[in-house]
PyMOL Python script that loads the backbone (N, CA, C, O; Angstrom):
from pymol import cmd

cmd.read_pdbstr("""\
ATOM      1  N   UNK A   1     -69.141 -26.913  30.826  1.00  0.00           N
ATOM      2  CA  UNK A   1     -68.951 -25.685  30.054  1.00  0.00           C
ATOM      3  C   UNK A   1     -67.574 -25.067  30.337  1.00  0.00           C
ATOM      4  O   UNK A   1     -66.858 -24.667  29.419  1.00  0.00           O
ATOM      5  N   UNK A   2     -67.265 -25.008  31.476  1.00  0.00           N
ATOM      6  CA  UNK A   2     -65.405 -24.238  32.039  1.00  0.00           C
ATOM      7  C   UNK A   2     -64.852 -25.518  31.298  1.00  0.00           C
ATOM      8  O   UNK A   2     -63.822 -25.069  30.796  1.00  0.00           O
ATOM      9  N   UNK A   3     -64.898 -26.341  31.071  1.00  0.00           N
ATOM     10  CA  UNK A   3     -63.777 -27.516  30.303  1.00  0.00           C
ATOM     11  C   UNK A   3     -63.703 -27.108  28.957  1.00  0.00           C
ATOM     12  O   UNK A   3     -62.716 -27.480  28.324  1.00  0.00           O
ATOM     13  N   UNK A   4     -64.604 -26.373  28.362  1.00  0.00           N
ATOM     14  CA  UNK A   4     -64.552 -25.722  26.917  1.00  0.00           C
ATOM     15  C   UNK A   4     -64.165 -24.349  26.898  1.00  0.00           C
ATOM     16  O   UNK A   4     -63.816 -23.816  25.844  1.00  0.00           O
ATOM     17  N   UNK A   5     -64.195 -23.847  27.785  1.00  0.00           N
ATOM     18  CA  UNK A   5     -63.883 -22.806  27.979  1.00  0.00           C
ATOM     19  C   UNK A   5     -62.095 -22.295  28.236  1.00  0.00           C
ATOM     20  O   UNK A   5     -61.432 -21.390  27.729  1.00  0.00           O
ATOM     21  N   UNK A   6     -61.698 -23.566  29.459  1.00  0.00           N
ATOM     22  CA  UNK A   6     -60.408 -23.591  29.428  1.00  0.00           C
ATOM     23  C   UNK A   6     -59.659 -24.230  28.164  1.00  0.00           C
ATOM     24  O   UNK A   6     -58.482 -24.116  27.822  1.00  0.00           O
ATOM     25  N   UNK A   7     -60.548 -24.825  27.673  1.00  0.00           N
ATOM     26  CA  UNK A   7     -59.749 -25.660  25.829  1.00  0.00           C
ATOM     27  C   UNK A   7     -59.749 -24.587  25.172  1.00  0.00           C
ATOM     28  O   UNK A   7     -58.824 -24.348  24.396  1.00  0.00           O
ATOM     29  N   UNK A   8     -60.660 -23.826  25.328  1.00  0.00           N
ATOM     30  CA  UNK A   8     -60.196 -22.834  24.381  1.00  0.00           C
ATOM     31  C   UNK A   8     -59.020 -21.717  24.204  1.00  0.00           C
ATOM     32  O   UNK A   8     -58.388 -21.228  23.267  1.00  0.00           O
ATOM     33  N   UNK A   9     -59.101 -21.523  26.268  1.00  0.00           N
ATOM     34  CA  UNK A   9     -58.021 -20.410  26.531  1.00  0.00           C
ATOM     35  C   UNK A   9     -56.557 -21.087  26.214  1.00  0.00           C
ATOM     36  O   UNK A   9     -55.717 -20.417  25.613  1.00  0.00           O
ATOM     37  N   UNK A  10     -56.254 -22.510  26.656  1.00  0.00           N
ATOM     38  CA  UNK A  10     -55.264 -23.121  25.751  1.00  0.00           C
ATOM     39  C   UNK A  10     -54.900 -23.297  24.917  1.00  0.00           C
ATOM     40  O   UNK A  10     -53.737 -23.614  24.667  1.00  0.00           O
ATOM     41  N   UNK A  11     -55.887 -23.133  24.103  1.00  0.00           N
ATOM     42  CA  UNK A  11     -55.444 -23.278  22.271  1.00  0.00           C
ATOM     43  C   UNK A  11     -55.200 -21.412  22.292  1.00  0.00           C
ATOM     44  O   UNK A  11     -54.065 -20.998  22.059  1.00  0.00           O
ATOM     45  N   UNK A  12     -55.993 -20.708  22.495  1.00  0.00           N
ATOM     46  CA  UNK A  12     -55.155 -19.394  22.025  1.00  0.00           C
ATOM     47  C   UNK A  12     -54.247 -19.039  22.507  1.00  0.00           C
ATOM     48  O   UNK A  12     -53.562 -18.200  21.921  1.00  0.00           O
ATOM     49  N   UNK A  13     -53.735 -19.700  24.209  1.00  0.00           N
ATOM     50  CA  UNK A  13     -52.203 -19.390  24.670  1.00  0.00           C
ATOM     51  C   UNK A  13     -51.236 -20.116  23.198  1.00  0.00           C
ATOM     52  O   UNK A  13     -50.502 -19.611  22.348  1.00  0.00           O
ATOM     53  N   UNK A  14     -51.612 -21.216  23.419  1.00  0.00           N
ATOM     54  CA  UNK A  14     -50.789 -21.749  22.554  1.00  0.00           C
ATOM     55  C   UNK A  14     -50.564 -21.441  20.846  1.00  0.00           C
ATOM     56  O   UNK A  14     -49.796 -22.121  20.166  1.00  0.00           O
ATOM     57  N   UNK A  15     -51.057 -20.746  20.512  1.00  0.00           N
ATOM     58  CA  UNK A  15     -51.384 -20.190  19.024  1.00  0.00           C
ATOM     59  C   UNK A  15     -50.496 -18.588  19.340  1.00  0.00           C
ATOM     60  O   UNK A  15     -49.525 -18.114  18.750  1.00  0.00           O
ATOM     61  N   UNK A  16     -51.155 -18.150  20.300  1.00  0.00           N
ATOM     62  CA  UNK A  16     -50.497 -16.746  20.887  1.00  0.00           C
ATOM     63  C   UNK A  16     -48.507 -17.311  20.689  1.00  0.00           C
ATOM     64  O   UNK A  16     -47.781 -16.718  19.891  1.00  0.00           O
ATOM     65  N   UNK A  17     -48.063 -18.307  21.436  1.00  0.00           N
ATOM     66  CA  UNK A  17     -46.910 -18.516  21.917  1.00  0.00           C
ATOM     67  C   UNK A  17     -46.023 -18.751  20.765  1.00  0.00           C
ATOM     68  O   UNK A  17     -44.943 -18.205  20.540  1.00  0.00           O
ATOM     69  N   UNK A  18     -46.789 -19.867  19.896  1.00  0.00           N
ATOM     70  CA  UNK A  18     -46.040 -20.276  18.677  1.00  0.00           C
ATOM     71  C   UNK A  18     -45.715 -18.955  17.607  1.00  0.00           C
ATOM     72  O   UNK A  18     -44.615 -18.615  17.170  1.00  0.00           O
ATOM     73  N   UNK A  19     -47.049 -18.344  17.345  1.00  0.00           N
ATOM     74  CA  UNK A  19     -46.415 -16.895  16.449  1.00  0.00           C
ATOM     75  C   UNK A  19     -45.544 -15.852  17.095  1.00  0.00           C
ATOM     76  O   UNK A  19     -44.937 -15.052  16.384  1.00  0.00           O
ATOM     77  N   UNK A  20     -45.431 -15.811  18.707  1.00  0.00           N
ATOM     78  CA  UNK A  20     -44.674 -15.137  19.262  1.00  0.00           C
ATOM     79  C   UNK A  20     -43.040 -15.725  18.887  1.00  0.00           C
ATOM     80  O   UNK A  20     -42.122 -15.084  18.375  1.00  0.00           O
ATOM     81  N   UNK A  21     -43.052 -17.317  19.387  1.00  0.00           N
ATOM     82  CA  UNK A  21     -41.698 -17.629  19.257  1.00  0.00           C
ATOM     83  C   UNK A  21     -41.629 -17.502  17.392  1.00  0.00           C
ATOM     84  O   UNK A  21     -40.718 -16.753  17.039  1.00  0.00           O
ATOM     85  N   UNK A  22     -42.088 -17.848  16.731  1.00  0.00           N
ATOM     86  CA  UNK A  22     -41.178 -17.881  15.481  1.00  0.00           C
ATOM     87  C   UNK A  22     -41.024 -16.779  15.121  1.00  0.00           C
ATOM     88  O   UNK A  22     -40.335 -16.969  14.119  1.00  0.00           O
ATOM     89  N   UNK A  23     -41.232 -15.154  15.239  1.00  0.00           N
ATOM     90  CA  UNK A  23     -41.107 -13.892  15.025  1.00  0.00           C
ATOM     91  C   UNK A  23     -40.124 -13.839  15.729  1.00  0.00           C
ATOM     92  O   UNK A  23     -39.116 -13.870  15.022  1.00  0.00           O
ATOM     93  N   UNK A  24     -39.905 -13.775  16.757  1.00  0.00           N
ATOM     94  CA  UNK A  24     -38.205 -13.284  17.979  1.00  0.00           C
ATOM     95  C   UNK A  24     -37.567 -14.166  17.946  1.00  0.00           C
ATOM     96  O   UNK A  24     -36.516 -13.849  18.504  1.00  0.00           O
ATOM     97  N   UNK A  25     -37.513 -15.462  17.522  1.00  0.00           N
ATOM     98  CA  UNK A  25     -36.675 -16.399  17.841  1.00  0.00           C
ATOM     99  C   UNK A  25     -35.556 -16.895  16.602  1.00  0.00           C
ATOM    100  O   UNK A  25     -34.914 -17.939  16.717  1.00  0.00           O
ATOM    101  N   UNK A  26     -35.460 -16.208  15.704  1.00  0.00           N
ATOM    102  CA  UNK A  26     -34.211 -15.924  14.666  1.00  0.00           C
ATOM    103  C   UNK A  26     -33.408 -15.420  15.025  1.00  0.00           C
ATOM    104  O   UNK A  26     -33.439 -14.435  15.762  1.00  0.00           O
ATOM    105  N   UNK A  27     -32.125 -16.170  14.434  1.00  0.00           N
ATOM    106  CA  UNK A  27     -30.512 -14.973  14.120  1.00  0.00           C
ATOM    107  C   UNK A  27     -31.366 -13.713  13.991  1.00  0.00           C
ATOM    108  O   UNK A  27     -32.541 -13.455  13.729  1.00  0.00           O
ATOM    109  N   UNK A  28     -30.125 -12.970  14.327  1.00  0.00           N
ATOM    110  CA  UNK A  28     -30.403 -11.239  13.990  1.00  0.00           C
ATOM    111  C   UNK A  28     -29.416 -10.776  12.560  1.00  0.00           C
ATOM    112  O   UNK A  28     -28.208 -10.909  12.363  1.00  0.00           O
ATOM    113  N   UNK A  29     -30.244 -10.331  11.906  1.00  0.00           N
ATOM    114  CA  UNK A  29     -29.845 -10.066  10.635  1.00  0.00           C
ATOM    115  C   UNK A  29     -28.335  -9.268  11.158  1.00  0.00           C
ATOM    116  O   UNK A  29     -28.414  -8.411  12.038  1.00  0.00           O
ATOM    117  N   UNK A  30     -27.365  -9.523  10.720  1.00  0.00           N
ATOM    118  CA  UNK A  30     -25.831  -9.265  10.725  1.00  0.00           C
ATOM    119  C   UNK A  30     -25.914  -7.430   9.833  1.00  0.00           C
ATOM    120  O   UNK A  30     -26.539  -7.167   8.806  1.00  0.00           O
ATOM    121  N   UNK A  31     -25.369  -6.814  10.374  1.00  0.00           N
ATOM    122  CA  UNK A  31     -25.155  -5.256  10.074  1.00  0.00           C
ATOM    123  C   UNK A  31     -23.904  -4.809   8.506  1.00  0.00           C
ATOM    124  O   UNK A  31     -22.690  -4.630   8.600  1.00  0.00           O
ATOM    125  N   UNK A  32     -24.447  -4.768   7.687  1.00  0.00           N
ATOM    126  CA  UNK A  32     -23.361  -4.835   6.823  1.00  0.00           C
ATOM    127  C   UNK A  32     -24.131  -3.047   6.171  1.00  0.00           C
ATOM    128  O   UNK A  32     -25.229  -2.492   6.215  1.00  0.00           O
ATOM    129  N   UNK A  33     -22.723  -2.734   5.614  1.00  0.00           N
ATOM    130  CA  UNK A  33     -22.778  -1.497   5.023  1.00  0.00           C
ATOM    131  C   UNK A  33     -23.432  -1.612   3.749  1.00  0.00           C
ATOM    132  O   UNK A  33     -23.647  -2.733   3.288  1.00  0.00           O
ATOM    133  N   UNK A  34     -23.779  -0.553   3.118  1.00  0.00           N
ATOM    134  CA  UNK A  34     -24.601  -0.732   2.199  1.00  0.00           C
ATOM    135  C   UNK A  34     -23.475  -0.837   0.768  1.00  0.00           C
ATOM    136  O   UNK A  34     -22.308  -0.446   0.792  1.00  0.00           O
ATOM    137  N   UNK A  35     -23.940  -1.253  -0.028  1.00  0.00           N
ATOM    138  CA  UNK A  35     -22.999  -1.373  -1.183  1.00  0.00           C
ATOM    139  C   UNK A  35     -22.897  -0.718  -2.203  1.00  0.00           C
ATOM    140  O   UNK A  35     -23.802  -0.567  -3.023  1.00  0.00           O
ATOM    141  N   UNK A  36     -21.273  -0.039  -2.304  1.00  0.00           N
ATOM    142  CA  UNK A  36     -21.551   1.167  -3.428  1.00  0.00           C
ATOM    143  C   UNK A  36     -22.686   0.821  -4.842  1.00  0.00           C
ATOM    144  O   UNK A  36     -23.093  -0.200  -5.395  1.00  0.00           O
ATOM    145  N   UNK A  37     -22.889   2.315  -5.017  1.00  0.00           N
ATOM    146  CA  UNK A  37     -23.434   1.961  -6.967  1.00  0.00           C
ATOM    147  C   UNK A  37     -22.444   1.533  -7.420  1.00  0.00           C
ATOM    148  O   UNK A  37     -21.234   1.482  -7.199  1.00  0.00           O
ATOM    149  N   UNK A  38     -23.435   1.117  -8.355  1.00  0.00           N
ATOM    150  CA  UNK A  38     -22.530   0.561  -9.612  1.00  0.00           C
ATOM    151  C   UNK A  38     -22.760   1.142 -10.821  1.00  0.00           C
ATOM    152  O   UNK A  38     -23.836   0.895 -11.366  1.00  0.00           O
ATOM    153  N   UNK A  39     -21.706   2.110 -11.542  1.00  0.00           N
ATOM    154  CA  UNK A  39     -21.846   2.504 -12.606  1.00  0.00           C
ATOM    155  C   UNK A  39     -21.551   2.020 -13.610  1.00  0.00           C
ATOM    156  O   UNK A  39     -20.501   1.415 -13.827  1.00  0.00           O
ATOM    157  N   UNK A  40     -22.611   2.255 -14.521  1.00  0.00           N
ATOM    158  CA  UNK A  40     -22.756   0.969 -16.119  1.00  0.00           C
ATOM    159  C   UNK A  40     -23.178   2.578 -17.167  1.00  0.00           C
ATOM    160  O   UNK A  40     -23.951   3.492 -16.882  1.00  0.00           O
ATOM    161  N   UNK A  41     -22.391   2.402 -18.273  1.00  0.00           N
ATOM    162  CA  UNK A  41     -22.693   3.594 -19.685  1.00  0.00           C
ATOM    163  C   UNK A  41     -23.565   2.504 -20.374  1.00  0.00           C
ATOM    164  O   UNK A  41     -23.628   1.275 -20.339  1.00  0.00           O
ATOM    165  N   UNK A  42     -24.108   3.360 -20.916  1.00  0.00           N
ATOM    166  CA  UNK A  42     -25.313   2.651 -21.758  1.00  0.00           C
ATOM    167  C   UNK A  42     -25.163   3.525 -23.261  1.00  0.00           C
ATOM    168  O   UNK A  42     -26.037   3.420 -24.122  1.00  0.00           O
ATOM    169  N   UNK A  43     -24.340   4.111 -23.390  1.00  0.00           N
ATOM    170  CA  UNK A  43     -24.074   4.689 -24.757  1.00  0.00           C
ATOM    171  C   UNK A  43     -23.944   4.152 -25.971  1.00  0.00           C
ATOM    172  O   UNK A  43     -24.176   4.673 -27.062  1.00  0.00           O
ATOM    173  N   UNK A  44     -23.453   2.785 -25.651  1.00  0.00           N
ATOM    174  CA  UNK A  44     -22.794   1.872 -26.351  1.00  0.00           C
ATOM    175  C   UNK A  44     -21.322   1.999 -26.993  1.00  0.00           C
ATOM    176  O   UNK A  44     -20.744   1.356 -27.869  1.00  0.00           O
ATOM    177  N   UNK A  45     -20.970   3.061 -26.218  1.00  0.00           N
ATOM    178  CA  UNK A  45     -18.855   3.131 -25.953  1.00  0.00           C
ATOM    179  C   UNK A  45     -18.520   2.081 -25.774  1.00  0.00           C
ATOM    180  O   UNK A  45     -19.507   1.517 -25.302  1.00  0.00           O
ATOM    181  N   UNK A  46     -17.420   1.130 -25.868  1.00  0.00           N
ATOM    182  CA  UNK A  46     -16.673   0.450 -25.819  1.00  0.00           C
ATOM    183  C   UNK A  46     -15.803   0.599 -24.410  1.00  0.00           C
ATOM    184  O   UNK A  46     -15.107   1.612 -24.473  1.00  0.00           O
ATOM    185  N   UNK A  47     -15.674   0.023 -23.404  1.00  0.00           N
ATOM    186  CA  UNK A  47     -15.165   0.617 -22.006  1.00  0.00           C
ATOM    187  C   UNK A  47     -13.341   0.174 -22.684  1.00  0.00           C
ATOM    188  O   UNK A  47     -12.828  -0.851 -23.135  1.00  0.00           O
ATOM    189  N   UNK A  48     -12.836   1.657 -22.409  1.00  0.00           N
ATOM    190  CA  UNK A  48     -11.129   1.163 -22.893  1.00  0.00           C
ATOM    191  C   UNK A  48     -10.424   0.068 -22.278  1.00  0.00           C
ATOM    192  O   UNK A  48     -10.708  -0.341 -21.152  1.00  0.00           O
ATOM    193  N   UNK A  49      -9.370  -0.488 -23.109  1.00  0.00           N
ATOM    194  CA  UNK A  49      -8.693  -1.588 -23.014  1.00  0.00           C
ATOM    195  C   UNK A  49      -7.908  -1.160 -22.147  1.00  0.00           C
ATOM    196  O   UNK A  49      -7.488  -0.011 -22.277  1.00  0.00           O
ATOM    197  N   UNK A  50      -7.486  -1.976 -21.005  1.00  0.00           N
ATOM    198  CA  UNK A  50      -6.424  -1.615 -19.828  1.00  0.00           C
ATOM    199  C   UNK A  50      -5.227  -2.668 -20.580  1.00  0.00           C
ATOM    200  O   UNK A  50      -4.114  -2.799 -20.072  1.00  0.00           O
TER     201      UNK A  50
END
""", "prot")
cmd.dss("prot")
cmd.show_as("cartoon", "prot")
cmd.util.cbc("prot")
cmd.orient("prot")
């Protein structure tokens, strides 16, 4: 019965470990500023010729 008992506590270390490592174990998302709006007319003006 402890031989099923310890199979078991091994499989949930090991289930525990694997979802631990693939959550913390990524690059860290890189810090970038946020990106201006973008303004678009919807009037249907013609944006002037430069």
């Amino acid at each position: 019965m402890w031989i099923l008992m310890l199979e078991a506590g091994v499989a949930l270390f090991l289930l525990v470990f694997i979802v631990w490592w693939t959550m913390f174990a990524g690059r860290k998302p890189e810090a970038r500023p946020p990106a201006p709006p973008q303004v678009r007319k919807h009037d249907g003006e013609e944006p002037p010729a430069s």
